[in-house]
Structures are given as C-alpha cells and as structure tokens.
N, C-alpha and C positions, 0 to 999 in steps of 0.2 A: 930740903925736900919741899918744905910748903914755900920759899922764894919760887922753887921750880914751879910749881902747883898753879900761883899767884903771875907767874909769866903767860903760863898756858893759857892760862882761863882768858886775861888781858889780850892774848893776841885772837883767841876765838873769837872775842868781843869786837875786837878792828874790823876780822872780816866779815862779822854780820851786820854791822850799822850801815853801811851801805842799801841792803837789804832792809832795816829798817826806815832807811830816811825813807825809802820810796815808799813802802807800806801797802805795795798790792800787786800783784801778777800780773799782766798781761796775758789774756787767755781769748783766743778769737770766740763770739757770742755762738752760742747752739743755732740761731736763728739769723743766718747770713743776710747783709740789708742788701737791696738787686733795685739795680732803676732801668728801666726798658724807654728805650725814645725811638719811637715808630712816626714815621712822616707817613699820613693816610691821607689821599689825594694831595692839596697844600699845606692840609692841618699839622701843627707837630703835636706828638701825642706823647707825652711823659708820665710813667705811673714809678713810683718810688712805695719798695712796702719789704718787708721783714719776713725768710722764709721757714717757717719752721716746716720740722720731721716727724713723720711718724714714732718712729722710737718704739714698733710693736706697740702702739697703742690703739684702741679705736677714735675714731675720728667725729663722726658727725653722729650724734646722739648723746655722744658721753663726753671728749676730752671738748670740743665745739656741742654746745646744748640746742638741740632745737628750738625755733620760736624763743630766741633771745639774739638782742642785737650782737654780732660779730666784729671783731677789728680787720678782718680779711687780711689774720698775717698775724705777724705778730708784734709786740713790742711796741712802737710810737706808730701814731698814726698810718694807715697807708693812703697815699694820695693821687690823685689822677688828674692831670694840669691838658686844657685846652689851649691851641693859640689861638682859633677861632672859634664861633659860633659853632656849634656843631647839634647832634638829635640822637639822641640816643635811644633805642627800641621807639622811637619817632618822635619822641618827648622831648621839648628846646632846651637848650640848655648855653647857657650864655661863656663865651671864653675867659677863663680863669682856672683857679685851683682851689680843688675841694678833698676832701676828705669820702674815700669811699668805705661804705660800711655795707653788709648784708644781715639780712635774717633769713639762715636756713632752716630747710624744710624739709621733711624726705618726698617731696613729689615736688614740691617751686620752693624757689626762694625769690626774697624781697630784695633788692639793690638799690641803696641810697647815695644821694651826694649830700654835702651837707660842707657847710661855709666852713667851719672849725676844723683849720686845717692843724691846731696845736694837740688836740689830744694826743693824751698816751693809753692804748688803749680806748676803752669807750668810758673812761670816767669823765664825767664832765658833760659827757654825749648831749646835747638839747635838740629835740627832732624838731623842734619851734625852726631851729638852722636848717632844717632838710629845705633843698632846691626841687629835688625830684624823690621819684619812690615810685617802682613800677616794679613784678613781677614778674620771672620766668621761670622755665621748666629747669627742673635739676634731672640728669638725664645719670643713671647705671651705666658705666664703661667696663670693658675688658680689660683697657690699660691698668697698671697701677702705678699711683703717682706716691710715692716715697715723701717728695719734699714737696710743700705747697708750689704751686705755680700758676703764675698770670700771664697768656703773653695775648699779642694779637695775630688773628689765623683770617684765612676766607680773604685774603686784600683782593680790594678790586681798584679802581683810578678810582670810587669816591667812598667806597667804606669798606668793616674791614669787622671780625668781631671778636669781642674784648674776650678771653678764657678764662674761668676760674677749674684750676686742677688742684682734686689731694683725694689721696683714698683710693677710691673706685667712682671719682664722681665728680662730673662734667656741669658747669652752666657756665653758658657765653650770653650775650646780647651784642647788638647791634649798633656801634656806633656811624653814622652817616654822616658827611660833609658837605659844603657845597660846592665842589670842585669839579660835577658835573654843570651845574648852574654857568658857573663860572667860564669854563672853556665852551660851552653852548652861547656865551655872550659874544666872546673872541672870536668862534667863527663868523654869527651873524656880523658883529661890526667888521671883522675885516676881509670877507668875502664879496661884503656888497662895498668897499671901497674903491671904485675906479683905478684910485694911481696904486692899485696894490695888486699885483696879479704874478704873483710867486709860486712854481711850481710845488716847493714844498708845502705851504701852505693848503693847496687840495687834499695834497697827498695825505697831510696831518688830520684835516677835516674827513677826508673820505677814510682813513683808517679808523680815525675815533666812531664813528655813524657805524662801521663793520662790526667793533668791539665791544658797543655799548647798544646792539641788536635793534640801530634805528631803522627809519627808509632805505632801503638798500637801492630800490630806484637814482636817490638826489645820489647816496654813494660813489653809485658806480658813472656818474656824470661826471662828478668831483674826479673821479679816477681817470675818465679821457682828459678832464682839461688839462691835467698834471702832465699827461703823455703827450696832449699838445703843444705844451708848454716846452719840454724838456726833449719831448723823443722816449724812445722806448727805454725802461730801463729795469732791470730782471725783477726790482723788488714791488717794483710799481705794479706793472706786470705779476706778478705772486697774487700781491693783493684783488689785483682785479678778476682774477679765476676767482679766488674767493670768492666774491662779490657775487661774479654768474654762478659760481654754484650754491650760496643762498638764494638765489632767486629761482633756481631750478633748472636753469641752462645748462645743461651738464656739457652738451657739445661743444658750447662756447667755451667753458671754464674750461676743458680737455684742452681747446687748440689754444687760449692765448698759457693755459702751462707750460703746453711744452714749447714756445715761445720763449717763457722765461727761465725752462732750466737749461733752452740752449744758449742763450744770454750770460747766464751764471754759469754754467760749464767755461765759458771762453772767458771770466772773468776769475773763475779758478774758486767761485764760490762755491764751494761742496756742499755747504748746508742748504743752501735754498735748493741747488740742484734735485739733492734729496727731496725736500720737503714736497717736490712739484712730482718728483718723481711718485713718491707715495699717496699725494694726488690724486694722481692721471691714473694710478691703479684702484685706486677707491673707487672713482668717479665712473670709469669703464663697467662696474660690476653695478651700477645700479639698474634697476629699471624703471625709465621713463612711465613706466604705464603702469 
C-alpha cells in the first residue's frame, strides 16, 4: 500500500515540474499595448500607449487624480514619434519621439512632451525634460468610452487632431504639418516652368486651390489650361462647376455640369453622373438675388 502511495505521489510529481520549471502563466495584460501610425499630410505620426478599462470605476478625480502628472495610459511610457517638424496647438516641436504625459483637470487639461521616452509610468518624470506644455479644454461628451482611447480624427491634407477618450470625456489638440507649405512650393516651381506644361499638373494645382478654399479666380484658369491641354474630360469638368459655383456663377457651373455628367454617363461613370446631377438641382434652387 504505501509502494502504491510512494508511486502516486512520484508520478504527480513528473507531471507538475514541467509547470514548475516555467514558474508563471501566461495571462494577456488588463491594459492591451495599441500603436496607431497615421500618415497627416507627409508626416508619419506614431503614438504607441497602454489601454486601460474602466472596470465600474470612476475615472478622472479618483482612479486618474486631478492636477497631478498623468501617464496617458497605462503601464510604460506612452509615446508619440514625429518624422518631421510639425506644431502642435501652434507650438514647434522639432521631429523625433517623446514621451506624452497630461495634467488633468475638470475644465482644461495640460499636454506635455517630454524627451524621456524610458519611463514607466511618471516615476523618474523630470519636467526640466519637457519640450512643450500648452493647455486645452476638456470638453463633457454623451459618448462613453469604456477603454481609454487615442486616435487622430478632423484629417485634412496638412493636419488632423490628436484625441484623448475615457469616461465621459473628450480633449483633442491640433497637430499641423507642413505639407501645405510644401505642395504651395511644387506648384509655384513647376507651374512657372516653361518645358513643363502637363495637363494633370493644373488639374492637381487647380483642385488643391478649390480644396484648401484659396483664389478660386487663378483656380479656375488653372482649370481651362488643363481642358486646353487635354480636351474636355467629365472630371475636369466636375471640378470646374465647382469652381463657378464658389465664385457664384450659378448659370455657368449649371451648364459646364451637365457637360460633365453627359461625359460620365457615356463613360459609364455613375458616380460623377450623380454627383453633377445633385449639382445642377442644388444649383437651380438658389437664388441669385
């Protein structure tokens, strides 16, 4: 009986040292790690940060303390990597990766960057390291946001703005690029170049000028050279009703429309068709006076 006893015990023993060599569970973290990579204008924008849960707790006054630095997240660092120069709520901020931290508030909170991209958490935190430090509004939302969340919302071609969600409660800011700059250089240099006279190239100039609510005047010039360049062609045409109906030509923008959605009809484009079609009945209902 105690051989038998003395066997048992020995073979439980085999199949738990397995279990002890390893000496620990694998168990996925409460606080899932999320990296977001957002291209805004030509910048690439990378925020890597740790999401924790509500968990029926409250949030911002108790489990997050007012008016004390924040990790925005949880766990190690959360960071937020530029590839170029870029401005944040209009503030410079040079390409690289930093460490973002907050201090909230129940009406603004404070947003920092800061060089120390190793912390865990904010121990070690030295504001001597902060880059920048600007505040915004912390705005009451109807959503509710269960698991913290960051992303970026509002894109335009040159910015786009950063979101901080948990709770019942919203603050974004402003990051700006220079990818308007940039494409404003490309036209100038390759518009006023002689051996360069590419219908798309108007086309691209005169749509960016419509999009980015410049002179609609040079626009729509930009728009005939392409059609003299190329001939008529539906989308060109689209654009340039546009064009007249910013400027307030309604009659003009009405006929070269339906120009272009009888162009896109025979070209079997239905979308544009549409688009010109709902147009030309916008366009009809207003009035000039």
């Amino acid at each position: 009986m105690m051989k038998w006893i003395a066997d048992r015990t020995t073979l439980i023993l085999l199949l738990f040292i397995p279990l002890l060599a390893t000496g620990q569970i694998d168990i996925p973290p409460l606080s899932a790690r999320c990296i977001i990579h957002q291209k805004v204008g030509f910048t690439d924008v990378v925020i890597e940060y740790s999401r924790p849960s509500m968990r029926q707790r409250v949030i911002f006054g108790e489990l997050v303390p007012y008016n004390r630095v924040w990790r925005t997240g949880a766990n190690e660092a959360t960071t937020i990597s530029f590839s170029e120069d870029v401005r944040l709520n209009g503030e410079f901020v040079p390409s690289g990766k930093y460490t973002l931290l907050t201090i909230p508030r129940e009406d603004r909170w404070i947003i920092i960057l800061n060089t120390d991209t190793s912390l865990v958490g904010t121990r070690g935190y030295d504001s001597d390291r902060d880059i920048i430090r600007f505040d915004v509004q912390a705005e009451k939302i109807h959503d509710h946001f269960e698991t913290f969340t960051i992303d970026l919302g509002e894109l335009t071609q040159s910015t786009a703005n950063i979101r901080l969600m948990w709770e019942n409660t919203l603050v974004k800011f402003l990051i700006g690029t220079k990818a308007d700059q940039q494409v404003m250089k490309q036209i100038e240099a390759n518009l006023k170049n002689p051996m360069v006279k590419v219908s798309q190239m108007y086309f691209a100039a005169a749509d960016y000028y419509f999009n980015t609510h410049r002179d609609m005047h040079q626009a729509l010039e930009w728009a005939n050279e392409c059609i003299n360049i190329a001939g008529e062609q539906y989308w060109v045409l689209r654009l340039k009703s546009q064009i007249l109906a910013e400027l307030e030509d309604w009659n003009g923008a009405i006929r070269v429309a339906r120009r272009s959605m009888d162009l896109a009809i025979e070209a079997g484009a239905e979308e544009f068709a549409e688009m010109n079609k709902q147009s030309i009945n916008k366009w009809q209902n207003i009035d000039p006076h």
